[in-house]
N, CA, C and O atoms as a Maestro MAE file, in Angstrom:
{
 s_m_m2io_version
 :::
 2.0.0
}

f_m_ct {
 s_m_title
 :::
 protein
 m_atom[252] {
  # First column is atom index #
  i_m_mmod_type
  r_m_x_coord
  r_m_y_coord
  r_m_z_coord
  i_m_residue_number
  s_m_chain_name
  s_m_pdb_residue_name
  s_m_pdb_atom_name
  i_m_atomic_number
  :::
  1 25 83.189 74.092 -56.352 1 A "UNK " " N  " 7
  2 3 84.546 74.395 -55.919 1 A "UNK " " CA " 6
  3 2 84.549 74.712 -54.430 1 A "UNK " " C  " 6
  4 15 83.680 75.418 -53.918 1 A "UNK " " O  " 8
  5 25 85.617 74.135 -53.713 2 A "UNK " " N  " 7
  6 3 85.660 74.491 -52.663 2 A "UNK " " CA " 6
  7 2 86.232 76.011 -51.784 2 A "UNK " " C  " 6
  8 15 87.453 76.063 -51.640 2 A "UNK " " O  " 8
  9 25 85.590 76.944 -51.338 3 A "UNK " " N  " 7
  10 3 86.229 77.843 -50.876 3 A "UNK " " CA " 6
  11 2 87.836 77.427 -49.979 3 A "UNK " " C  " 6
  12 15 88.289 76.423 -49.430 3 A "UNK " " O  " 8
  13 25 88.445 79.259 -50.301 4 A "UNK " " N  " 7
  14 3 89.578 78.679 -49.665 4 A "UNK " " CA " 6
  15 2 90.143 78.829 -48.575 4 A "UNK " " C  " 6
  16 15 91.345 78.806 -48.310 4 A "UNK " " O  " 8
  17 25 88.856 79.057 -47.630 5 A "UNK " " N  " 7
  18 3 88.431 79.258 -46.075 5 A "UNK " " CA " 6
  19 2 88.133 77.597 -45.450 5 A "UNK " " C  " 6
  20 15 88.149 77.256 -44.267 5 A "UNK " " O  " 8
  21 25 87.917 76.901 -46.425 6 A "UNK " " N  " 7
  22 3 86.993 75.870 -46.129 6 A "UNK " " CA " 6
  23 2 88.333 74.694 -46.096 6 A "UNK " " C  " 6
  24 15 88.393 73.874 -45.180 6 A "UNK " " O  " 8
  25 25 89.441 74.738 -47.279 7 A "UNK " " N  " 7
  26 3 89.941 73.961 -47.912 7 A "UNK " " CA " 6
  27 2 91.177 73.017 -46.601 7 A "UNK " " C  " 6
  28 15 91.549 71.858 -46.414 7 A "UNK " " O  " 8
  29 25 91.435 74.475 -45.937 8 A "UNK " " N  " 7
  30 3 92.268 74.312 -44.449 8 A "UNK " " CA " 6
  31 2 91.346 73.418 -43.747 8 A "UNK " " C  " 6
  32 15 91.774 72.267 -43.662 8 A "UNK " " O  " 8
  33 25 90.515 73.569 -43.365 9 A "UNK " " N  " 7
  34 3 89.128 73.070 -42.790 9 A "UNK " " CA " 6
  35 2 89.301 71.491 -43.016 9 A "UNK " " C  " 6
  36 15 89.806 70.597 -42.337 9 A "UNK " " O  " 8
  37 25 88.729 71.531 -44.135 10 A "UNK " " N  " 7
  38 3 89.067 69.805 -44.662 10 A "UNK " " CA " 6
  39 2 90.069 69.162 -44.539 10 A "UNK " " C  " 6
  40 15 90.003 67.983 -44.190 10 A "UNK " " O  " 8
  41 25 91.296 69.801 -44.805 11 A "UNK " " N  " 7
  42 3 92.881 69.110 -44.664 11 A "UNK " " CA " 6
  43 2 92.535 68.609 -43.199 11 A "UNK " " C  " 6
  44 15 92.756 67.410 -43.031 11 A "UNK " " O  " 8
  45 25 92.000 69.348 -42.036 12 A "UNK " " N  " 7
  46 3 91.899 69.326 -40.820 12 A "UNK " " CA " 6
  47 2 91.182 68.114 -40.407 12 A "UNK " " C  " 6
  48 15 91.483 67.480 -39.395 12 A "UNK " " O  " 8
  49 25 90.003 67.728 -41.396 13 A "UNK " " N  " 7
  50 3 88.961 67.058 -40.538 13 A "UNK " " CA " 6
  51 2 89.620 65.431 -41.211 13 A "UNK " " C  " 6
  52 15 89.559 64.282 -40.774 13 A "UNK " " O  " 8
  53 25 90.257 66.054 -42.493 14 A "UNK " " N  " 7
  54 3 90.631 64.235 -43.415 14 A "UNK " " CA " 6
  55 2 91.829 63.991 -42.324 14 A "UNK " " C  " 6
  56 15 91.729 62.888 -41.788 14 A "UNK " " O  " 8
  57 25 92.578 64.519 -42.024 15 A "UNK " " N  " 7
  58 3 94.331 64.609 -41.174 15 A "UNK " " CA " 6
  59 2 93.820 64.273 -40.058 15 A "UNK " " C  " 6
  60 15 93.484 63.122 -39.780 15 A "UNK " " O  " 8
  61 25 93.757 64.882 -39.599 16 A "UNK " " N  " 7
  62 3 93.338 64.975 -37.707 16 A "UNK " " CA " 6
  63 2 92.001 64.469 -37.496 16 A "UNK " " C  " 6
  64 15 92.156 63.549 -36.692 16 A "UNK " " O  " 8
  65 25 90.932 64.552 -37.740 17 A "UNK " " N  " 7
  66 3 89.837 63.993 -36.936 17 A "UNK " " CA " 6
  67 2 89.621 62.312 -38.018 17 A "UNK " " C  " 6
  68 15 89.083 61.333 -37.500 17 A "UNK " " O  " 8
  69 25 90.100 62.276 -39.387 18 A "UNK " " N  " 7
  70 3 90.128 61.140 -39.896 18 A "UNK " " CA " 6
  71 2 88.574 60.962 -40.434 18 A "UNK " " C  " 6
  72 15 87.977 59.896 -40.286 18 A "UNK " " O  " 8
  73 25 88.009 62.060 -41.043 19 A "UNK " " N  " 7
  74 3 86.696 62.248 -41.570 19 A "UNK " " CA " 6
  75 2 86.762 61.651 -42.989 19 A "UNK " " C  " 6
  76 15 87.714 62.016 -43.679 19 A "UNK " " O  " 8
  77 25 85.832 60.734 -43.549 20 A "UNK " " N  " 7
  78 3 86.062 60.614 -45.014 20 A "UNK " " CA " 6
  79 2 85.572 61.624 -45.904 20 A "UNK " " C  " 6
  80 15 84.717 62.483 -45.687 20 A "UNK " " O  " 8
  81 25 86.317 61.367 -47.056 21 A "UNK " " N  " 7
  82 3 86.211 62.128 -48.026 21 A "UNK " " CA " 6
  83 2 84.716 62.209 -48.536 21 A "UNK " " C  " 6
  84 15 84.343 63.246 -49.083 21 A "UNK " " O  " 8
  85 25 83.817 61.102 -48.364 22 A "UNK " " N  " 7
  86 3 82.362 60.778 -49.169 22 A "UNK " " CA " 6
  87 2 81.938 61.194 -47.826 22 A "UNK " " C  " 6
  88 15 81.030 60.365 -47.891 22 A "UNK " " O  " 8
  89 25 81.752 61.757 -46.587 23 A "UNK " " N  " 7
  90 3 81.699 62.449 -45.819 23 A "UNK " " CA " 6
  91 2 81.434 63.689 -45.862 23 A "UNK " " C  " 6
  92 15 80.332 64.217 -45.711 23 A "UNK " " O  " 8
  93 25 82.721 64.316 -46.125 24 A "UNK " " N  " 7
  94 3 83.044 65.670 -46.373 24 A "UNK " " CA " 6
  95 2 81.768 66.385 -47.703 24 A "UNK " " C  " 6
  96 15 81.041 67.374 -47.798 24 A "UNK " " O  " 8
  97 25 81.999 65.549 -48.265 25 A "UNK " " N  " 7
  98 3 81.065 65.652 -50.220 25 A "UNK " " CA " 6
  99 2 80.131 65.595 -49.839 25 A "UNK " " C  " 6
  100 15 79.675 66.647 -50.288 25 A "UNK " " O  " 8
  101 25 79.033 64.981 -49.071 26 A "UNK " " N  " 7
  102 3 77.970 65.058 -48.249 26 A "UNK " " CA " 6
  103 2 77.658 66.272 -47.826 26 A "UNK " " C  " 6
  104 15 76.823 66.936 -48.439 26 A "UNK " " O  " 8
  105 25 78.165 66.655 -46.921 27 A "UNK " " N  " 7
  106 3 78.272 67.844 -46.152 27 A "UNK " " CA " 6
  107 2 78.186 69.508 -46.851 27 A "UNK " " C  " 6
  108 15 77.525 70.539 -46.723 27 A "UNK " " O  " 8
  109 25 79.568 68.847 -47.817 28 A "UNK " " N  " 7
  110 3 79.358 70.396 -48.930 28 A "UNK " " CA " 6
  111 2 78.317 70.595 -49.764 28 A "UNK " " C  " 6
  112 15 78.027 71.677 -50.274 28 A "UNK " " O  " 8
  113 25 77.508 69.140 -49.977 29 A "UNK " " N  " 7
  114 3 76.581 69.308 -51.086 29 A "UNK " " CA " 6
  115 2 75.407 69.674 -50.279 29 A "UNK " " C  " 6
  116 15 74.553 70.189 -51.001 29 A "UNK " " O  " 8
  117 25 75.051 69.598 -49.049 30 A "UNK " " N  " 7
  118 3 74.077 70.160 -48.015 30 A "UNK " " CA " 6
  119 2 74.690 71.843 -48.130 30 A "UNK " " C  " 6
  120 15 74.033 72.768 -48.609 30 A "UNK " " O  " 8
  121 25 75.714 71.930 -47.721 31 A "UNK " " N  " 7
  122 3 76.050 73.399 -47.709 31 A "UNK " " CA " 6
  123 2 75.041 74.517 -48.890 31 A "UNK " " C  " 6
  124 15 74.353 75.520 -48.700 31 A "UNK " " O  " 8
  125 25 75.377 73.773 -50.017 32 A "UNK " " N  " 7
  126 3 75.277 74.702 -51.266 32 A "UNK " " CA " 6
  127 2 73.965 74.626 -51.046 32 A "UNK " " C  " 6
  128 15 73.617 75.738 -50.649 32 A "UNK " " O  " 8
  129 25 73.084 73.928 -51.091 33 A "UNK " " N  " 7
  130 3 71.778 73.807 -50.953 33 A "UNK " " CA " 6
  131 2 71.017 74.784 -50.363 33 A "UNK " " C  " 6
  132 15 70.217 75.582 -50.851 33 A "UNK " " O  " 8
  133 25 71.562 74.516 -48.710 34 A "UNK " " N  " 7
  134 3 71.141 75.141 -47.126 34 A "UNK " " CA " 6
  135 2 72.272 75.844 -46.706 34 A "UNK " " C  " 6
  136 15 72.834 75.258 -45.781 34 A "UNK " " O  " 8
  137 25 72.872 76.995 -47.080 35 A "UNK " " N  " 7
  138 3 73.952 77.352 -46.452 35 A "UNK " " CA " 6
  139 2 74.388 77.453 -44.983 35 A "UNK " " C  " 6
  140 15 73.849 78.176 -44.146 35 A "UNK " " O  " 8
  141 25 75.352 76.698 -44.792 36 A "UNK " " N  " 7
  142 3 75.469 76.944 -43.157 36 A "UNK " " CA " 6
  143 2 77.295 76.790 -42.734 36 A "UNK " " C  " 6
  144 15 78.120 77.126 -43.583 36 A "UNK " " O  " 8
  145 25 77.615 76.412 -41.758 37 A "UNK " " N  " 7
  146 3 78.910 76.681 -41.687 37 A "UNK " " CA " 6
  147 2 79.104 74.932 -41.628 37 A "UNK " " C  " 6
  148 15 78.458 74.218 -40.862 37 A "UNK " " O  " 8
  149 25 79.916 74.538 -42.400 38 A "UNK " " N  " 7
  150 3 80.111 73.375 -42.638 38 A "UNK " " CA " 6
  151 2 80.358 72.527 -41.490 38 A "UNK " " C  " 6
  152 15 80.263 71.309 -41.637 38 A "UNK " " O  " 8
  153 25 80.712 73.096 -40.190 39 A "UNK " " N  " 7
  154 3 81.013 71.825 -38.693 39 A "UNK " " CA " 6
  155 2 79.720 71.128 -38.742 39 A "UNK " " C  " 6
  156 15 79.471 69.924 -38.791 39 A "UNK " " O  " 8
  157 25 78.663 72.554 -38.709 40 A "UNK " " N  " 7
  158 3 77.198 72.182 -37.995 40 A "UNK " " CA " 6
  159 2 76.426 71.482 -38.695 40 A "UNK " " C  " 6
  160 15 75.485 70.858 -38.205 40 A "UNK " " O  " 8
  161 25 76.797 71.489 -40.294 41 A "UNK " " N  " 7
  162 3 76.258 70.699 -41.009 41 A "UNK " " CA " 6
  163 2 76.834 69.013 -41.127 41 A "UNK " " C  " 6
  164 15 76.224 68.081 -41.651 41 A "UNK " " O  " 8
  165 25 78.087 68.973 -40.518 42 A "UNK " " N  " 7
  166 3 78.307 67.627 -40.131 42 A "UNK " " CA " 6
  167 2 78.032 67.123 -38.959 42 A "UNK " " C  " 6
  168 15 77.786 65.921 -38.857 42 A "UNK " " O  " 8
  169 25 78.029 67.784 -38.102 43 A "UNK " " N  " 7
  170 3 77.147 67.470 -37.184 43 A "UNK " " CA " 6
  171 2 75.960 66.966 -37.414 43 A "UNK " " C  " 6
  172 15 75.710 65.767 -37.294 43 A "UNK " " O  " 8
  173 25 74.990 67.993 -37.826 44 A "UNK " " N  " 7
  174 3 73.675 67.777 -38.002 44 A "UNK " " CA " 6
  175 2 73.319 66.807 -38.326 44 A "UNK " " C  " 6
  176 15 72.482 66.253 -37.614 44 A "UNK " " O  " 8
  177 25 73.839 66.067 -39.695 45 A "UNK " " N  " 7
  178 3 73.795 64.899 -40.517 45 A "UNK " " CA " 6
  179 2 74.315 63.386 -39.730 45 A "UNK " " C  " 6
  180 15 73.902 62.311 -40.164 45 A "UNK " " O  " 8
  181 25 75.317 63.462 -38.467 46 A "UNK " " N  " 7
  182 3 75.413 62.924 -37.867 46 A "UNK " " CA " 6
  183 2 77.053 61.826 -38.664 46 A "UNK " " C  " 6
  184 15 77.466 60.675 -38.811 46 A "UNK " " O  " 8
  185 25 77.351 63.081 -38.898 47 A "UNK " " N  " 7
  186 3 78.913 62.735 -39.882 47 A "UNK " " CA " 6
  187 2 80.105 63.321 -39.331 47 A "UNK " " C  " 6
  188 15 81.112 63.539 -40.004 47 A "UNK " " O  " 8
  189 25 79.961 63.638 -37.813 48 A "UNK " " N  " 7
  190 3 80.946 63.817 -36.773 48 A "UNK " " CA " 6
  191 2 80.289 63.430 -35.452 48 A "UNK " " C  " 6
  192 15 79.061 63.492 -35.388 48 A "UNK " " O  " 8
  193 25 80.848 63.118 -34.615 49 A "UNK " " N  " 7
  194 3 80.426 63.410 -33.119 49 A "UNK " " CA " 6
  195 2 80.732 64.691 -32.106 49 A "UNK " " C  " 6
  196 15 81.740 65.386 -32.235 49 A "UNK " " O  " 8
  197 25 79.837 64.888 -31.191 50 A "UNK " " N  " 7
  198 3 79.727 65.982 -30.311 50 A "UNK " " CA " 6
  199 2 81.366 66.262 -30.319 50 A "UNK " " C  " 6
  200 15 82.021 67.177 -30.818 50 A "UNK " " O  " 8
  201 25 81.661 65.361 -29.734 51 A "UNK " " N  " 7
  202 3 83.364 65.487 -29.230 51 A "UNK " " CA " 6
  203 2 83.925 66.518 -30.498 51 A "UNK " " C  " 6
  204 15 84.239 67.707 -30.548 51 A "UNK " " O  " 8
  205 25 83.869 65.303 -31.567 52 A "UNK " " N  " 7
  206 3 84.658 66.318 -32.929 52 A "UNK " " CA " 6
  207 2 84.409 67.293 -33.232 52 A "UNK " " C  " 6
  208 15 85.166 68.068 -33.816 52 A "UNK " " O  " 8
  209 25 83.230 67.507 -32.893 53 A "UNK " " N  " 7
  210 3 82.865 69.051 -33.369 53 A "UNK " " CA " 6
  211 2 82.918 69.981 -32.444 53 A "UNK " " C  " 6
  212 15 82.212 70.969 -32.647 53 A "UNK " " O  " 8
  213 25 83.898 69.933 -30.961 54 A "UNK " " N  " 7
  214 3 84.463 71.182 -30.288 54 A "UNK " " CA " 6
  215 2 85.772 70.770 -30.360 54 A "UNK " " C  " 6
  216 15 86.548 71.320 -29.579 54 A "UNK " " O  " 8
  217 25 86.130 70.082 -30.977 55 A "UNK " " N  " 7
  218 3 87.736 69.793 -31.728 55 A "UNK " " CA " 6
  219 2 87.628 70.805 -32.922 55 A "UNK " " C  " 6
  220 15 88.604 71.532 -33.108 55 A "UNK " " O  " 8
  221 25 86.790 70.898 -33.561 56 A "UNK " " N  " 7
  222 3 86.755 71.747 -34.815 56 A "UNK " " CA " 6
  223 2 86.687 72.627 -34.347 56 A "UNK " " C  " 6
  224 15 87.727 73.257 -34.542 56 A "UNK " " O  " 8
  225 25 85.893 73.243 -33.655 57 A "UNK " " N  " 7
  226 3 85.386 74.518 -33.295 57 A "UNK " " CA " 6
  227 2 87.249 75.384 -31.949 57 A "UNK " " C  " 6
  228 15 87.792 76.441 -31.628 57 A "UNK " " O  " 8
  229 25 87.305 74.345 -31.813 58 A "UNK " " N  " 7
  230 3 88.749 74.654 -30.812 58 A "UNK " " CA " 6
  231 2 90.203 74.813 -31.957 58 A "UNK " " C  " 6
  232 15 91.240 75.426 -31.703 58 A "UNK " " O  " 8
  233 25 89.857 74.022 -33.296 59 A "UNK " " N  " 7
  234 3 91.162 74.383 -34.251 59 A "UNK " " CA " 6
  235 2 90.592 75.471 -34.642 59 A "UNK " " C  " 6
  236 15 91.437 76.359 -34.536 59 A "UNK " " O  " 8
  237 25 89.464 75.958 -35.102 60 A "UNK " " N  " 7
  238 3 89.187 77.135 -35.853 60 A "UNK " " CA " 6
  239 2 89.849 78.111 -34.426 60 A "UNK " " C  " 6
  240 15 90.844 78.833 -34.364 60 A "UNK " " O  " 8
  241 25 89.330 77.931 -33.907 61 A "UNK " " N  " 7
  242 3 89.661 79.775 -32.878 61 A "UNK " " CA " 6
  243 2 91.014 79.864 -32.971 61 A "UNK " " C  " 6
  244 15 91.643 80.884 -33.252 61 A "UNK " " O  " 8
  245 25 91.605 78.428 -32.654 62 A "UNK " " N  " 7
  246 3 93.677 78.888 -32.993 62 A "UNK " " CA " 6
  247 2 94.290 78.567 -34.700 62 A "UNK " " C  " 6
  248 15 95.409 78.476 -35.204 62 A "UNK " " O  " 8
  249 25 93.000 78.475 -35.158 63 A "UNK " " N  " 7
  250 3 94.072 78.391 -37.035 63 A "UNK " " CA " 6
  251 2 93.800 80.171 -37.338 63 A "UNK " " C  " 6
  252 15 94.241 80.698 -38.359 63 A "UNK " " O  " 8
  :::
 }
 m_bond[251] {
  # First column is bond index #
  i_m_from
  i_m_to
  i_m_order
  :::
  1 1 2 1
  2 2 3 1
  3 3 4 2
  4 3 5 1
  5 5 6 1
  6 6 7 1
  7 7 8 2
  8 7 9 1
  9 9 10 1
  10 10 11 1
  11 11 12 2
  12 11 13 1
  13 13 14 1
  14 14 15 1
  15 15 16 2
  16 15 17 1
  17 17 18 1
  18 18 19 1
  19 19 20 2
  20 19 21 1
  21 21 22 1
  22 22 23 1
  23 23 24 2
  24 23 25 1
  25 25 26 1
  26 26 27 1
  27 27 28 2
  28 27 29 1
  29 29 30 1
  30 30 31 1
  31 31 32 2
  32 31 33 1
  33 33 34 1
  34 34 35 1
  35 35 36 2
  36 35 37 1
  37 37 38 1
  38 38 39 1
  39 39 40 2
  40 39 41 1
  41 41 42 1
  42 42 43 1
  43 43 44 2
  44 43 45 1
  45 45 46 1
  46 46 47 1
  47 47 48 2
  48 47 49 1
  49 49 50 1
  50 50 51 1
  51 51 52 2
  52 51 53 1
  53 53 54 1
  54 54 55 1
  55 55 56 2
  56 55 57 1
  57 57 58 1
  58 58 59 1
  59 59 60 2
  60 59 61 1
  61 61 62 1
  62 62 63 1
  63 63 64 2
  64 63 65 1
  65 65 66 1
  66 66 67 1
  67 67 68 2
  68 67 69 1
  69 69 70 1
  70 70 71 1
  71 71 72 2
  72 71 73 1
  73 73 74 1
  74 74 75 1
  75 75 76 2
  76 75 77 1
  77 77 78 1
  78 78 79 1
  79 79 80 2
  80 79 81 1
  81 81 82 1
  82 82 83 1
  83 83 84 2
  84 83 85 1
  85 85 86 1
  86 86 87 1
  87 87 88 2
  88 87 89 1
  89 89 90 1
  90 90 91 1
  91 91 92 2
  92 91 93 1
  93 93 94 1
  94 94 95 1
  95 95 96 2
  96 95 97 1
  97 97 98 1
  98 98 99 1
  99 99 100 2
  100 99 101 1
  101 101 102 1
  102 102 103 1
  103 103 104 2
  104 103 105 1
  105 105 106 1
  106 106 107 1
  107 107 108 2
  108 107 109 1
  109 109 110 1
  110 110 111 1
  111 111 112 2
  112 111 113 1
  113 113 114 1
  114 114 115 1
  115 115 116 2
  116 115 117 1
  117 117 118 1
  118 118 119 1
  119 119 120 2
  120 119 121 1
  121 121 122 1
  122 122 123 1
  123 123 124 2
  124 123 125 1
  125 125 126 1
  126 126 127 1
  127 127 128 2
  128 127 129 1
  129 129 130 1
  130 130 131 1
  131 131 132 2
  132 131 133 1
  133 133 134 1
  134 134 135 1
  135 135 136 2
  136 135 137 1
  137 137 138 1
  138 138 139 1
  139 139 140 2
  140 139 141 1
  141 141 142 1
  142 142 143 1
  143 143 144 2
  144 143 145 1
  145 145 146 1
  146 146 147 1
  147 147 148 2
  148 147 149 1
  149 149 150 1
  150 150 151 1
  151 151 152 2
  152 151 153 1
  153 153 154 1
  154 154 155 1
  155 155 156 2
  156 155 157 1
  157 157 158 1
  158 158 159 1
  159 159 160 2
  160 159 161 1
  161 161 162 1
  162 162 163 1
  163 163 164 2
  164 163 165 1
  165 165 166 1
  166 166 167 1
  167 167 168 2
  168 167 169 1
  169 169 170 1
  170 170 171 1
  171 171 172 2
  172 171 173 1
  173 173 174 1
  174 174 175 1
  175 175 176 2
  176 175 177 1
  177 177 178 1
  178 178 179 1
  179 179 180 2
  180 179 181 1
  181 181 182 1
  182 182 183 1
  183 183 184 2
  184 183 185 1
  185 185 186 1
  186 186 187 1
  187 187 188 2
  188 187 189 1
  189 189 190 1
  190 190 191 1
  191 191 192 2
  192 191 193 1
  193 193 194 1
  194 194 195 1
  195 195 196 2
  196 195 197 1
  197 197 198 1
  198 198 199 1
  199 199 200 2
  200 199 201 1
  201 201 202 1
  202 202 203 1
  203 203 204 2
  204 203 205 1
  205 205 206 1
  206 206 207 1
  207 207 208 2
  208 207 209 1
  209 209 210 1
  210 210 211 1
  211 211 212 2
  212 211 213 1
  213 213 214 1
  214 214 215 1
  215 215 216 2
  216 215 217 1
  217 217 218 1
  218 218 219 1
  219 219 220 2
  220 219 221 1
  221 221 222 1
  222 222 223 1
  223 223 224 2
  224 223 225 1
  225 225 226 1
  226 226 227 1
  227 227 228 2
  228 227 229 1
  229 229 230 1
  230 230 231 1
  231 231 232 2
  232 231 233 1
  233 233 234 1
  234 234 235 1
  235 235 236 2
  236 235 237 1
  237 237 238 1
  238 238 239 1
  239 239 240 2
  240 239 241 1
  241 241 242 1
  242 242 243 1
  243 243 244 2
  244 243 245 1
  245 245 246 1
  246 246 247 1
  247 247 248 2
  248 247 249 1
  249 249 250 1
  250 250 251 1
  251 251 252 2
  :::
 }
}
């Protein structure tokens, strides 16, 4: 289940940055594993770019 810290998060990255969904599922299933904060883990995996991920990091400080 997805937290409901996270769920805003996703609306964000499927809407606005245009992240896929088999993307996202990737990412969370690394989460549960390796806990980490879900940007860095798309990052990491190479399932965003630099750019997107201070787009994320710039919606989180104003959501």
């Amino acid at each position: 289940m997805i937290p409901n810290s996270n769920s805003r998060l996703i609306r964000f990255l499927q809407e606005d940055l245009a992240i896929s969904a088999s993307s996202i599922a990737i990412a969370l299933r690394h989460c549960e594993q390796d806990p980490g904060p879900l940007p860095m883990v798309l990052w990491q995996y190479g399932l965003v770019t630099l750019e997107q991920l201070d787009r994320i990091f710039d919606w989180q400080e104003t959501a």
